[in-house]
C-alpha positions as CSV (number, residue, x, y, z in Angstrom):
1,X,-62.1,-28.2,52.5
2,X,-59.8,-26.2,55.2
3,X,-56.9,-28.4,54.0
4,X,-57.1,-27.7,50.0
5,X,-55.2,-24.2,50.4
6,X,-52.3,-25.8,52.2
7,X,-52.2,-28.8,50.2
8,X,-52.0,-25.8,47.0
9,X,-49.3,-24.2,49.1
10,X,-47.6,-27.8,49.5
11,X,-47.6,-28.7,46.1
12,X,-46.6,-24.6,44.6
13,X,-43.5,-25.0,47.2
14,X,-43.0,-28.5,45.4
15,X,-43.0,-27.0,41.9
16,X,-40.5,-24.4,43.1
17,X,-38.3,-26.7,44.1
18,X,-38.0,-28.5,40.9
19,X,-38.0,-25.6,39.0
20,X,-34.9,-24.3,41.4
21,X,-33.0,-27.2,41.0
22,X,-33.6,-27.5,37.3
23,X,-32.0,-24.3,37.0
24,X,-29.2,-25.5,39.1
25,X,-28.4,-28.9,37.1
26,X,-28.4,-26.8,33.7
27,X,-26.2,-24.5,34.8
28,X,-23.9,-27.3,36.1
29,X,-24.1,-29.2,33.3
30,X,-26.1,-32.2,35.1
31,X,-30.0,-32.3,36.0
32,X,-31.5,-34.1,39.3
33,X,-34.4,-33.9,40.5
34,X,-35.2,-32.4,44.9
35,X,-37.3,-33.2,47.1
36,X,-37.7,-30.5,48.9
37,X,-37.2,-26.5,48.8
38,X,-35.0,-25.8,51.7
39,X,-31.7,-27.8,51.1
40,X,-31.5,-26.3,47.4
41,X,-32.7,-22.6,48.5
42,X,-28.9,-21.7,48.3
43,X,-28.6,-23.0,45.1
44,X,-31.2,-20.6,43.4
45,X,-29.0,-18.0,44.5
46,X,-26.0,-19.6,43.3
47,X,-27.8,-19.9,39.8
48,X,-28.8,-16.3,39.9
49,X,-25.2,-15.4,39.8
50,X,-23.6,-17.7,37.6
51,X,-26.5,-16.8,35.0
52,X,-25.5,-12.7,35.7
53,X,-21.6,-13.8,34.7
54,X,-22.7,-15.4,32.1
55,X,-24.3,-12.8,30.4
56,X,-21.5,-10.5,31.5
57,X,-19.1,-12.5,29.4
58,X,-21.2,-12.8,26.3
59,X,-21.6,-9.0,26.7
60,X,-19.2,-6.9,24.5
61,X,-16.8,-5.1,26.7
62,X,-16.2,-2.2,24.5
63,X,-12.8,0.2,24.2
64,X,-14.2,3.2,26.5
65,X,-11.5,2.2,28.5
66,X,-8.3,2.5,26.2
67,X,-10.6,5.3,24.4
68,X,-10.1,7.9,27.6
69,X,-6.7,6.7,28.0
70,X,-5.1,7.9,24.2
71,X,-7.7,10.6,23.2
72,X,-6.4,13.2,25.1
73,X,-3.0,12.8,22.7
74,X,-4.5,12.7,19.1
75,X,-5.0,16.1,17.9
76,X,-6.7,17.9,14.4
77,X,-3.6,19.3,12.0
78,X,-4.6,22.2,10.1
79,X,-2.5,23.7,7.5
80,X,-2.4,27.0,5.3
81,X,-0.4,27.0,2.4
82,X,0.9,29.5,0.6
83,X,-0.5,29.6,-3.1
84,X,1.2,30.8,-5.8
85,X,0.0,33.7,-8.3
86,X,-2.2,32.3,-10.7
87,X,-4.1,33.7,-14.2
88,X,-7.4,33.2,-14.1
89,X,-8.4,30.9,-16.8
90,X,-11.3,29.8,-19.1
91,X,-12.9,27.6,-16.5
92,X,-13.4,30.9,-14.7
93,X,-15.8,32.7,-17.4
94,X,-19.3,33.6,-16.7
95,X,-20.5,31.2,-19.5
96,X,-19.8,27.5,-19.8
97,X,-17.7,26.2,-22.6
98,X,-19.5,25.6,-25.8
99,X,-22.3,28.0,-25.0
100,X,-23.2,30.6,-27.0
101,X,-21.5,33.5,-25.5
102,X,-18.4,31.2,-26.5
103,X,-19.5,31.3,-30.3
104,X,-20.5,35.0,-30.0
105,X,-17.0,35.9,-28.8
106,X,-14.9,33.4,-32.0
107,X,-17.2,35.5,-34.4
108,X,-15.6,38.6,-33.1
109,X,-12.1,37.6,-34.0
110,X,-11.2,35.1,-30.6
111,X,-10.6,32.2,-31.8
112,X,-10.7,30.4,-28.5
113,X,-13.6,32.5,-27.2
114,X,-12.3,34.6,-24.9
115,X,-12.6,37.7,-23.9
116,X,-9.8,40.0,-24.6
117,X,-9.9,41.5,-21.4
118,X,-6.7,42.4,-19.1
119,X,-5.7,39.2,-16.4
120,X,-3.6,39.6,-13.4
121,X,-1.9,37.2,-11.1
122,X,-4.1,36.6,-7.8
123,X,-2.5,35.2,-5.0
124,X,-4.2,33.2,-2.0
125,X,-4.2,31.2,0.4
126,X,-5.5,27.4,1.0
127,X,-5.4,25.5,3.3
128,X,-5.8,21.8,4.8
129,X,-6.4,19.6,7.4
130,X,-5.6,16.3,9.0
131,X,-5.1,14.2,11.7
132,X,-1.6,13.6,14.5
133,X,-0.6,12.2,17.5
134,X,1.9,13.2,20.3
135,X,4.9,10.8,20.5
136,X,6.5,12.9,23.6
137,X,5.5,15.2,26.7
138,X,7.8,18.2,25.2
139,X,5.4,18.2,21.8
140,X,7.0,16.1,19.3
141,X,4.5,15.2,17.1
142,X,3.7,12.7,14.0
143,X,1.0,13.1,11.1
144,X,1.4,12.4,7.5
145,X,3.9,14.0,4.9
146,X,0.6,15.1,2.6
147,X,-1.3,16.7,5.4
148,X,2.1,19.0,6.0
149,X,3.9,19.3,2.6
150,X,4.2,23.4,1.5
151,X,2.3,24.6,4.5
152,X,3.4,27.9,5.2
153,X,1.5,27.3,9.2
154,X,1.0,24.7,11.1
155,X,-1.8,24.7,13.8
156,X,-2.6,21.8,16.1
157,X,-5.9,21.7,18.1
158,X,-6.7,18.9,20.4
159,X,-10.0,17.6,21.6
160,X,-10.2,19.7,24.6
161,X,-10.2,22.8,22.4
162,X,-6.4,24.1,23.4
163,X,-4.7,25.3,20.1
164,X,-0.7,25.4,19.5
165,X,1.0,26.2,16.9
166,X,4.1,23.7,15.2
167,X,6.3,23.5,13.4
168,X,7.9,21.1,10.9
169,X,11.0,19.2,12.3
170,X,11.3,17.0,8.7
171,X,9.6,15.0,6.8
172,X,9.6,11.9,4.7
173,X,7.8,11.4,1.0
174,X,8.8,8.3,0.8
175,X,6.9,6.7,3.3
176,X,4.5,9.9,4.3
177,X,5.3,10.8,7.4
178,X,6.1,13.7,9.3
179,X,7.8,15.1,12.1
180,X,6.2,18.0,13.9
181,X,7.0,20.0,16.9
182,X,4.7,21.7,19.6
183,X,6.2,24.7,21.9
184,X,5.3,23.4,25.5
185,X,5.7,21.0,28.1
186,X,3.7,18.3,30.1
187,X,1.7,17.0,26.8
188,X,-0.5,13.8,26.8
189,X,1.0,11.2,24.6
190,X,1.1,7.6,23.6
191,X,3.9,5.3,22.7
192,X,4.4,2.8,19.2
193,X,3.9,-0.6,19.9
194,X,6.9,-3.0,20.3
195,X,5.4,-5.4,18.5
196,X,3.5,-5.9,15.3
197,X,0.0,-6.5,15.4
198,X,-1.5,-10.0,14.3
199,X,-4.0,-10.9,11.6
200,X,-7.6,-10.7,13.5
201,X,-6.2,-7.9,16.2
202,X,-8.7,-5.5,17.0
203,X,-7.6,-2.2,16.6
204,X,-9.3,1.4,17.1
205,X,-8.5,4.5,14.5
206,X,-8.8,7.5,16.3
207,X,-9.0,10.9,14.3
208,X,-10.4,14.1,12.4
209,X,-12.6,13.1,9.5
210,X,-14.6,15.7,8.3
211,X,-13.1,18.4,10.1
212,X,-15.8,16.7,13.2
213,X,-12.9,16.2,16.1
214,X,-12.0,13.4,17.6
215,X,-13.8,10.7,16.2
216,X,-13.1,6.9,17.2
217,X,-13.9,3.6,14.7
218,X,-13.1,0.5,15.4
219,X,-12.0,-3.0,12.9
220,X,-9.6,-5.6,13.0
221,X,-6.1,-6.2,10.9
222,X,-6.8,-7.6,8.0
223,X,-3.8,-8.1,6.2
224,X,0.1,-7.5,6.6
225,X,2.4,-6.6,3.5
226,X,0.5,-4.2,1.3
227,X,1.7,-2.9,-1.2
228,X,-0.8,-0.4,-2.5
229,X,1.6,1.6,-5.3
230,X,2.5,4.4,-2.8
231,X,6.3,3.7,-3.5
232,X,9.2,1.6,-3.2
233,X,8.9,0.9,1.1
234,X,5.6,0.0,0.6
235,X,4.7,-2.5,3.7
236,X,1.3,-1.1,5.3
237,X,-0.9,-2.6,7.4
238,X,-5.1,-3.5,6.0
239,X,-7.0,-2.4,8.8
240,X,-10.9,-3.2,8.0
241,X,-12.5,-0.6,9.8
242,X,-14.6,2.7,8.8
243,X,-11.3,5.6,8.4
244,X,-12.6,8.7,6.6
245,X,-11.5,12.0,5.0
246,X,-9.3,13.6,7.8
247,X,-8.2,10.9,9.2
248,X,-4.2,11.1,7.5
249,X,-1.5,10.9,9.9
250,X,-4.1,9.7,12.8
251,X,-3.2,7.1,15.0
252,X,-4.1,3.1,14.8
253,X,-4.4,1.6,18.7
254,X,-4.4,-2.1,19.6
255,X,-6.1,-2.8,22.9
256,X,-3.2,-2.2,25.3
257,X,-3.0,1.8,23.9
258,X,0.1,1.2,21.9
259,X,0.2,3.0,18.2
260,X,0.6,-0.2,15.3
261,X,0.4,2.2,12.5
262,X,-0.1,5.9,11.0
263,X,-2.7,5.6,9.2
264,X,-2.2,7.3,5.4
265,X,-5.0,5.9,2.4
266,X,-8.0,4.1,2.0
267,X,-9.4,2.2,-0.7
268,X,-12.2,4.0,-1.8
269,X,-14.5,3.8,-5.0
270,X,-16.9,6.8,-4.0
271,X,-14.9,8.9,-2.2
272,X,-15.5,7.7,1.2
273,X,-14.7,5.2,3.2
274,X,-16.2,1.5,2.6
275,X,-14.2,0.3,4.9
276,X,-10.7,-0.7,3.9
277,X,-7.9,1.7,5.5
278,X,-4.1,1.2,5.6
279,X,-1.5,2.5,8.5
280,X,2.3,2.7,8.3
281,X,3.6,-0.2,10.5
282,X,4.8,1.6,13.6
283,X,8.6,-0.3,13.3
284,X,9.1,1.8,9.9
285,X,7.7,4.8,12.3
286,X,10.3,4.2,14.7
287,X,13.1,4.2,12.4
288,X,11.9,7.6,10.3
289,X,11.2,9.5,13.0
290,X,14.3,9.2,14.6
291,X,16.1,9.8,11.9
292,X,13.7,13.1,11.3
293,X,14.4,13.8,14.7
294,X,18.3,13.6,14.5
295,X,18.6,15.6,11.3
296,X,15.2,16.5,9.6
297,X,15.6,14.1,6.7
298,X,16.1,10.4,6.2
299,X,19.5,8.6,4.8
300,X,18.5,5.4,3.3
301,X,21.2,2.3,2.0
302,X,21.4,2.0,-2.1
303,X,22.9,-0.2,-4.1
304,X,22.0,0.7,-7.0
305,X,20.1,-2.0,-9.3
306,X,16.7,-1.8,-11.2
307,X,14.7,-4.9,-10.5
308,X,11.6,-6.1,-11.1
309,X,9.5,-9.4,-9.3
310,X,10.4,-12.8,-10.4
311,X,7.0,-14.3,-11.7
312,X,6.3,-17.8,-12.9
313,X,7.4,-17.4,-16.2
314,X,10.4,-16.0,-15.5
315,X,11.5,-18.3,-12.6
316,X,11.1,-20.8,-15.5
317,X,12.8,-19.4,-18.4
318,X,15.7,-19.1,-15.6
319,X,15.4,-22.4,-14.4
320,X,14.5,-21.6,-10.8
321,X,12.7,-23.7,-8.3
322,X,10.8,-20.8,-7.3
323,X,9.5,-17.4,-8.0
324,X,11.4,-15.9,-4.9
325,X,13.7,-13.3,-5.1
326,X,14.3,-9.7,-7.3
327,X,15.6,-9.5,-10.6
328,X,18.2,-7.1,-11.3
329,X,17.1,-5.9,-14.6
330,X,19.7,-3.1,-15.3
331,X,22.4,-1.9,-12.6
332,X,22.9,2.1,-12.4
333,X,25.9,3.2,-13.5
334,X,29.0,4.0,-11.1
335,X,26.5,2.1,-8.4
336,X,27.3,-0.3,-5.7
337,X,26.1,-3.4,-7.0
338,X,28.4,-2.1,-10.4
339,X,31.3,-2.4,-8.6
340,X,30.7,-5.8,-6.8
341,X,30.0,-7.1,-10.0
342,X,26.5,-7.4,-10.0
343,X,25.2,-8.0,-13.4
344,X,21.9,-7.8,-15.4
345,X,19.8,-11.3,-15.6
346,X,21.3,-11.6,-11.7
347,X,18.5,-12.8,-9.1
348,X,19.2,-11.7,-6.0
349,X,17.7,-14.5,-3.5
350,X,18.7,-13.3,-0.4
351,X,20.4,-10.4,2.0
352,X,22.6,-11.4,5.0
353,X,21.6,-15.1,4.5
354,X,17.8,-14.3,5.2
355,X,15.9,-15.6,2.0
356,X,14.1,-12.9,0.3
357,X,10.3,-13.3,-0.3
358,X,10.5,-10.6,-3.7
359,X,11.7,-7.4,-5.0
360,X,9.8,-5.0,-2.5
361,X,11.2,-7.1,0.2
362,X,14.5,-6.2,-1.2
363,X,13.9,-2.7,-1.5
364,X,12.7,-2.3,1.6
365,X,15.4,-4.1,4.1
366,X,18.2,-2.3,1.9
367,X,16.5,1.2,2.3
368,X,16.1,0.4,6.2
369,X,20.2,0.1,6.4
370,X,22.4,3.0,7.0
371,X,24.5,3.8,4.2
372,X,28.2,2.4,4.4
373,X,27.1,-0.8,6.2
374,X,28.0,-3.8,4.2
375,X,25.9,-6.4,3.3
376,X,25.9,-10.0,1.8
377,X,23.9,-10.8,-1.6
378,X,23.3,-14.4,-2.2
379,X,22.6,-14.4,-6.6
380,X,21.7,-16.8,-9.0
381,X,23.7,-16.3,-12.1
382,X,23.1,-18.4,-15.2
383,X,21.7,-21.5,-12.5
384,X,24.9,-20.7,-10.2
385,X,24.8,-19.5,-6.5
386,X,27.0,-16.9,-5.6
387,X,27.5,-14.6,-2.9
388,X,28.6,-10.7,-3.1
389,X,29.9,-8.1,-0.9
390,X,27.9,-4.9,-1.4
391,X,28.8,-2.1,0.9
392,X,26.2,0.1,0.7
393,X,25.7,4.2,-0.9
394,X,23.3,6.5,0.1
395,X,20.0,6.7,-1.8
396,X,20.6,9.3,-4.2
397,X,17.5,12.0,-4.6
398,X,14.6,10.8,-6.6
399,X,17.0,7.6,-7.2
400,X,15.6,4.1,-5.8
401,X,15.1,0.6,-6.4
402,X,11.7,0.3,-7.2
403,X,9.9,-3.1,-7.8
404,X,7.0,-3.2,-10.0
405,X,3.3,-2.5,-8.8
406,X,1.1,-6.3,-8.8
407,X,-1.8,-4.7,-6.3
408,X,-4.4,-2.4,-6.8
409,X,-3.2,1.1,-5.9
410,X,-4.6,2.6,-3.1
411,X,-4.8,6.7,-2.7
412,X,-3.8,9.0,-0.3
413,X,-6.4,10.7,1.9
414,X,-6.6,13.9,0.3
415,X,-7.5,12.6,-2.9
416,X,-9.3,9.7,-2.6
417,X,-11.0,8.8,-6.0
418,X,-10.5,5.4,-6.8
419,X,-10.7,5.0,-11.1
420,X,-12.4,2.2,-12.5
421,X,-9.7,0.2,-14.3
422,X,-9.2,0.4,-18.1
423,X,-8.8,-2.0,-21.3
424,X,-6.1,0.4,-22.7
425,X,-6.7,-1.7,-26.1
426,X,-10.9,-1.0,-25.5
427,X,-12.4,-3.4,-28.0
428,X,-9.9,-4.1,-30.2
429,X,-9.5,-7.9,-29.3
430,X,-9.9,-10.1,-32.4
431,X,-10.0,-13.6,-33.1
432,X,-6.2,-13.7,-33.9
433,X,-7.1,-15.7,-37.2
434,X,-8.4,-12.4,-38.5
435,X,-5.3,-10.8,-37.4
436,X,-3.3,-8.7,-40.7
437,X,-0.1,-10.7,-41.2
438,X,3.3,-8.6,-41.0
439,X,5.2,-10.3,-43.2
440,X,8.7,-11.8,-42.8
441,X,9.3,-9.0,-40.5
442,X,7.2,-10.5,-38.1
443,X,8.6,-12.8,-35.0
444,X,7.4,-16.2,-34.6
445,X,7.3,-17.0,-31.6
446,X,5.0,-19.8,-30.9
447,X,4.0,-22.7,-33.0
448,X,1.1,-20.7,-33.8
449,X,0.3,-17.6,-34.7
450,X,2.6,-15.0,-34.9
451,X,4.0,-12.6,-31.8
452,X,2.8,-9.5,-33.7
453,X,6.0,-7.8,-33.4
454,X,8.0,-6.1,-36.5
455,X,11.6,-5.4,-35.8
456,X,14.4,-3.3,-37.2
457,X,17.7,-3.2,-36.7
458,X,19.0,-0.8,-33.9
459,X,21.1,1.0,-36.5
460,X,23.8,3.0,-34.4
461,X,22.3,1.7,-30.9
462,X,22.7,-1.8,-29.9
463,X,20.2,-4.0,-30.0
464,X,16.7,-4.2,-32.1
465,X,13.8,-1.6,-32.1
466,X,10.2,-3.0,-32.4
467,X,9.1,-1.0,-35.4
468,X,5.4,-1.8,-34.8
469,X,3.2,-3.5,-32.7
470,X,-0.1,-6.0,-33.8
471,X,-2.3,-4.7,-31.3
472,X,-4.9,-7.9,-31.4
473,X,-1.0,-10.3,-31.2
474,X,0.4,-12.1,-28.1
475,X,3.2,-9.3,-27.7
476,X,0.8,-6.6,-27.3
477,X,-0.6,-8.6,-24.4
478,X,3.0,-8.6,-23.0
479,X,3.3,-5.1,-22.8
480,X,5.6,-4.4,-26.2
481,X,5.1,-1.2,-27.5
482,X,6.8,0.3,-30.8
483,X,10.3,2.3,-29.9
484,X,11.1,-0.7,-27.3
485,X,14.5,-1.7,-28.0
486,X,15.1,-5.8,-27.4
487,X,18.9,-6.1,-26.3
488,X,19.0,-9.5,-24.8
489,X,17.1,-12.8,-25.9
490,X,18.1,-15.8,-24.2
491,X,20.7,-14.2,-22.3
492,X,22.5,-13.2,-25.1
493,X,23.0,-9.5,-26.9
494,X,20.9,-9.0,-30.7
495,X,22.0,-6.9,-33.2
496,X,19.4,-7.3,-36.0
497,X,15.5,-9.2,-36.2
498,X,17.3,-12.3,-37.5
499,X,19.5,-12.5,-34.4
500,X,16.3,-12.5,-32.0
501,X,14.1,-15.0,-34.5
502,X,17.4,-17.2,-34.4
503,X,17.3,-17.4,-30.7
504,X,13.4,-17.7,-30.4
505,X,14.2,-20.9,-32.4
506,X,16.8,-22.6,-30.8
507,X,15.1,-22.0,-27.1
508,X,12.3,-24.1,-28.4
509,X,14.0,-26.7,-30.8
510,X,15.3,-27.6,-27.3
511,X,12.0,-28.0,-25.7
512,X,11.7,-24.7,-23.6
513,X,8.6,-23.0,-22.4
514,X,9.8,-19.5,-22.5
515,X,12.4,-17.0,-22.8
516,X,13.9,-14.2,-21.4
517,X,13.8,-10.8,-23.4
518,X,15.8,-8.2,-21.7
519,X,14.1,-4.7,-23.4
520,X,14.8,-0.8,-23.2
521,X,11.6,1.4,-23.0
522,X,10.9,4.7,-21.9
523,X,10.0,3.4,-18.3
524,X,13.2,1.9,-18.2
525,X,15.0,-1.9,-18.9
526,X,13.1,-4.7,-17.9
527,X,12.6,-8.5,-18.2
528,X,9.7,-10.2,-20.5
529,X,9.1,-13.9,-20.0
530,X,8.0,-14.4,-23.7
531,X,5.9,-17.9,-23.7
532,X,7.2,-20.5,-26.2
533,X,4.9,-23.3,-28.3
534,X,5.7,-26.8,-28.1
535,X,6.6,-28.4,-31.4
């Protein structure tokens, strides 16, 4: 019986043993069994340790570390602006419209219901607020065009508490930034990234929202090449992380500290943020701010030209391979591209030799040149290559060549509200076989029912108005609206409704798909790829 303790010792000490060097061949990748405890005792230790790295690796890290580094140089942008003198107005009345103090005051003789009492101008003050970042150690600043545009004062605060005041060096609308300048020395700041972030980089938005202070979220890049509607540069950067009110002209990180992108608008159906947030890429950064630096405004190259995306439709009335390029849909008169012989129907397919991806790729590398630089244009004329010398002019104000919007718009910080999208036309959509038939007027321009379209003849102006418009018919679809004039079909000039019916009908007697109407309309000249039946 004295032995039976031991022999529990001896066979505990056993168990240990295997369970040690279980431990040991698992983390190894290969399992043995030992027979005994003190050769494997160093092990167990071993295992210990490489199971502690182990979990240090699967733990997450986090960004405390860049976090400390760049906080100290983002900073809240408040504004005041100056408001002009106003009239108080109907919305200000102690009684809501359609009430009956409204009906009380039309019996008395206002016919709008409105008191008839004396109104003078009030003038105020409101004000604004944003996000920024410190570019320099002598206080240059950069934040967002919107968060600075008509502010009378500028005030910086960072997250320390310290207040300065700025001022505005210049500023850009047409890609939202702004260049702002602190009195002082010996400022925290952060540098733009050299190079552009990668699909899948994480990134951390650091900023104001809410009026809070700093505030840090992070996300990764989600996307390259937005266009969101903002303008004719538009290039921004999908970052898919939680940027709120506040946040415009705040600064995007990557995980060495370096700035990828201002960030400017969010998508947003509520009014907050679910999420989706773009940043100006910090290579356009570079260039504006240097130039708002220099000289407080931005030069940009022009040639001159109104073009519009080449879609599928088009690239195949044209007889192109692909739907690459811009079309030149109308140049501006006493332009560049006018006097380098540029012409309407022109695709441009590429700048310097590069191959151009579409139109806002166009706009954007021409509006990144200096004006007088010269510049080769490889076209496509009538199935023909050709290459053009185009030296460049210099944007002309509110002048630019603007490609058409093919992305949900996104909206600026400051107003946020994203609008359900509409069926201008509601309900109207019929069975076309129902559709009210507009006599010979009409176009046919299918093998089946009718484009909807009645023409007349331009009369003094060249070409042919579209007199009316079958709302339920293929051409309303296309975006035809009465007043459009149609100067071009087929690449060649109409002067009356016979003249376009004529060329609807030879394009598909020989056995095309579609065809190219070049039209005038309030928003300018454009192409429409009209689609052709088969016979």
């Amino acid at each position: 019986m004295t032995d039976t303790p031991n022999k529990s010792r001896g066979l505990s000490a056993r168990r240990l043993a295997l369970l040690t060097s279980t431990i040991v061949g698992l983390t190894a990748g290969a399992y043995f069994v030992a027979p005994s405890i003190a050769p494997y005792a160093p092990q167990a230790a071993l295992a210990q340790n490489l199971s502690r790295e182990a979990q240090s690796v699967a733990r997450p890290t986090g960004f405390a570390d860049i976090v400390e580094k760049v906080k100290p140089a983002v900073v809240s942008v408040r504004v005041k602006m100056d408001s002009s003198p106003q009239v108080s107005s109907n919305d200000e009345l102690p009684f809501p419209k359609g009430s009956q103090m409204e009906q009380f005051f039309k019996r008395f003789g206002m016919p709008d219901g409105v008191p008839n009492t004396p109104r003078s101008p009030r003038r105020g003050f409101t004000t604004g607020q944003g996000s920024g970042f410190l570019i320099s150690a002598d206080g240059y600043a950069i934040t967002n065009n919107h968060v600075v545009e008509k502010a009378s004062t500028v005030e910086v605060t960072f997250d320390d508490g310290r207040s300065y005041s700025a001022k505005v060096i210049g500023t850009d609308p047409r890609t939202d930034l702004a260049l702002i300048k602190l009195d002082g020395s010996d400022f925290p700041h952060v540098k733009l990234a050299d190079v552009a972030p990668r699909v899948g980089d994480w990134v951390l938005a650091i900023g104001n929202p809410f009026g809070l202070g700093g505030t840090v979220t992070a996300g990764i890049v989600s996307a390259r090449g937005r266009d969101i509607g903002a303008g004719p540069y538009d290039d921004f950067i999908q970052i898919d992380a939680p940027v709120n009110k506040g946040n415009s002209g705040g600064p995007t990180f990557n995980t060495d500290g370096s700035v990828i992108g201002v960030n400017t608008a969010i998508f947003s159906p509520s009014g907050g943020s679910v999420g989706i947030a773009f940043a100006i890429p910090a290579e356009t950064v570079k260039s504006v701010v240097a130039q708002l630096k220099d000289k407080g405004s931005v030069s940009r190259g022009w040639i001159g030209v109104q073009i519009q995306p080449v879609t599928s439709d088009i690239a195949d009335s044209l007889g192109l391979k692909g739907k690459q390029g811009a079309l030149v849909a109308e140049p501006q008169k006493d332009s560049p591209a006018v006097k380098a012989g540029i012409e309407a129907g022109d695709v441009i397919v590429s700048l310097d030799g590069q191959p151009l991806k579409d139109a806002r790729e166009l706009s954007r590398k021409i509006g990144s040149m200096a004006p007088g630089a010269t510049v080769k244009l490889g076209l496509v004329r009538k199935g023909a290559e050709k290459i053009v010398n185009v030296t460049l002019g210099e944007l002309p104000a509110q002048r630019e060549a603007r490609a058409e919007r093919t992305e949900p718009r996104a909206e600026r910080d400051q107003d946020l509200q994203r609008r359900p999208d509409r069926n201008d036309r509601g309900d109207r959509r019929q069975d076309r076989s129902d559709r009210t038939e507009q006599g010979d007027r009409d176009v046919q321009g299918t093998s089946g029912p009718q484009l909807g379209l009645s023409l007349a003849p331009g009369g003094n102006e060249s070409g042919v108005v579209v007199a009316e418009v079958d709302p339920n018919g293929p051409a309303a679809d296309i975006g035809f609206k009465a007043g459009d004039v149609i100067l071009e079909v087929g690449g060649k000039a109409v002067a009356s409704p016979a003249d376009v019916r004529k060329a609807l009908g030879d394009a598909r007697a020989e056995g095309k798909r579609s065809i190219l109407m070049r039209v005038k309309s309030e928003q300018g000249t454009r192409f429409v790829a009209i689609p052709l039946g088969r016979a």
